[in-house]
C-alpha positions, 0 to 999 in steps of 0.5 A: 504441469499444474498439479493442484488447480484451486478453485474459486466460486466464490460470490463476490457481491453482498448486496445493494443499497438503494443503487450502491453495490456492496463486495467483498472488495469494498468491504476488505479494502475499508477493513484494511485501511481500518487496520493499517490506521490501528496498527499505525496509532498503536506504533506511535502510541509506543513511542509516547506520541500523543495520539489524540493529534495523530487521529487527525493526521490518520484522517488526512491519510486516509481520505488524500489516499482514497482520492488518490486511489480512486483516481489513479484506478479511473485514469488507468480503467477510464474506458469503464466509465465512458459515457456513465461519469457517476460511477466514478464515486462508485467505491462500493464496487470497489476498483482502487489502485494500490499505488495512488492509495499509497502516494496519496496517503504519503501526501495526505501525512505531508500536508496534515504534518506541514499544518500541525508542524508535527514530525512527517517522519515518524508518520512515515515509520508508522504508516509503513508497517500500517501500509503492510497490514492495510494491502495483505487485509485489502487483498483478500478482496481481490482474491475473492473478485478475481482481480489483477489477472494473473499470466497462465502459471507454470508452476505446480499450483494455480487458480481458476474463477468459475464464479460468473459475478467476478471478474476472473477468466473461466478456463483459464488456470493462473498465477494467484498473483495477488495472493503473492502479494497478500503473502509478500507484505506479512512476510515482510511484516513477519520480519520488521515489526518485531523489531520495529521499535528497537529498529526506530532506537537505532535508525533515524526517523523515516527509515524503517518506514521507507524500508517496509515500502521500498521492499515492499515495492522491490518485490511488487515489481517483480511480481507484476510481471505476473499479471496481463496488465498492459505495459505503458512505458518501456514494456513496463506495467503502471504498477513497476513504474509505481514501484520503481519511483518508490524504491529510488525514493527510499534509496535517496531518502535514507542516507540523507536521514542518516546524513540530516541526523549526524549534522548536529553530532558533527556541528556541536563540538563547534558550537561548544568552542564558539562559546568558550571563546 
């Protein structure tokens, strides 16, 4: 049924430097924290916030997330490091979990905000427009390495490595899984950023940036079963799971926003009768 088969040979090394391996994997994933950290600072800077103090936070969300990352990606794949522990601080190489970068991110900015008592939301509404831009730029990465197999596709397009240096499977022609993805986080950025700014007028601080995450999340479950990763729970993937624990947070998080921002509309007609009594 395949009517257009895209091939891919490309070479997914660069070069090395002393015994650090350099790809386009590594390459792409720090390109894409760079932008989501520029697009980040730029939404904020909008909003009249002063970013010198901002750049400090970034930081926090960029190391606690890389720490999460690498973690969550040697605690799924811990076989590859068996027996050879140094190739844990390998990054160069790249393998990185999405989800443990993005929840490590969402830690580093709850505790960086609790330190400086700067407003953890307003963090949130900008790093998730960040986030988008961050995985679409990451995933071209993973595009080229031939990363996150995809499930034999029945559809009239796929993609097949030939490439021996990357770690897709010869023969085999399949869904371009993570280029869905690549796509599904700049249409959802298509959508919002356009009108984030009119959006954060309106909506309480913290929603649209749990909306950018949850429907991200919505739709990277369905396109996880794409994949050949290993179920671990209930026929379900690492990254459904993942996915799933995010879209519940943001289905509790923004009516409690909405129901936090109406309480002092709601208690200041009291407070005015108080003082007139």
């Amino acid at each position: 049924m395949t009517f257009l088969t895209i091939v891919i040979d490309l070479e997914p090394n660069l070069f090395k430097i002393g015994p650090f391996l350099i790809t386009w994997h590594g390459v792409f994933a720090v390109l894409g924290i760079l932008a989501a950290a520029r697009l980040g600072v730029w939404l904020l800077d909008r909003e009249k916030v002063d970013t010198s103090r901002v750049t400090d936070g970034v930081v926090w969300m960029v190391v606690v997330g890389l720490i999460g990352a690498r973690l969550l990606y040697v605690w799924e794949n811990y076989q590859f490091f068996n027996g050879n522990l140094l190739r844990v601080f390998a990054l160069t190489e790249g393998g990185i979990s999405q989800w443990g970068g993005l929840f490590g991110a969402i830690i580093g900015a709850l505790l960086w905000s609790w330190r400086s008592k700067f407003a953890f939301w307003k963090l949130i509404d900008a790093g998730g427009a960040g986030a988008m831009i961050g995985l679409a730029i990451g995933r071209i990465g993973d595009v080229i390495n031939g990363e996150h197999h995809g499930t034999p596709t029945n559809l009239p397009w796929g993609v097949e490595y030939v490439n021996p240096d990357t770690l897709g499977q010869p023969g085999r022609v399949v869904h371009p899984e993570v280029a869905y993805e690549m796509v599904l986080t700049l249409v959802i950025l298509a959508l919002i950023l356009p009108f984030h700014q009119r959006l954060k007028a309106r909506l309480p601080d913290g929603v649209i940036g749990l909306i950018y995450l949850g429907v991200y999340a919505f739709g990277r479950f369905w396109l996880s079963f794409l994949r050949t990763d290993p179920s671990v729970f209930l026929g379900l993937r690492q990254a459904q799971l993942a996915s799933a624990l995010m879209v519940i947070v943001a289905l509790i998080a923004i009516p409690v926003l909405f129901r936090l921002r109406s309480r002092p509309a709601r208690e200041a007609p009291a407070e005015a009768l108080a003082d007139r009594a």
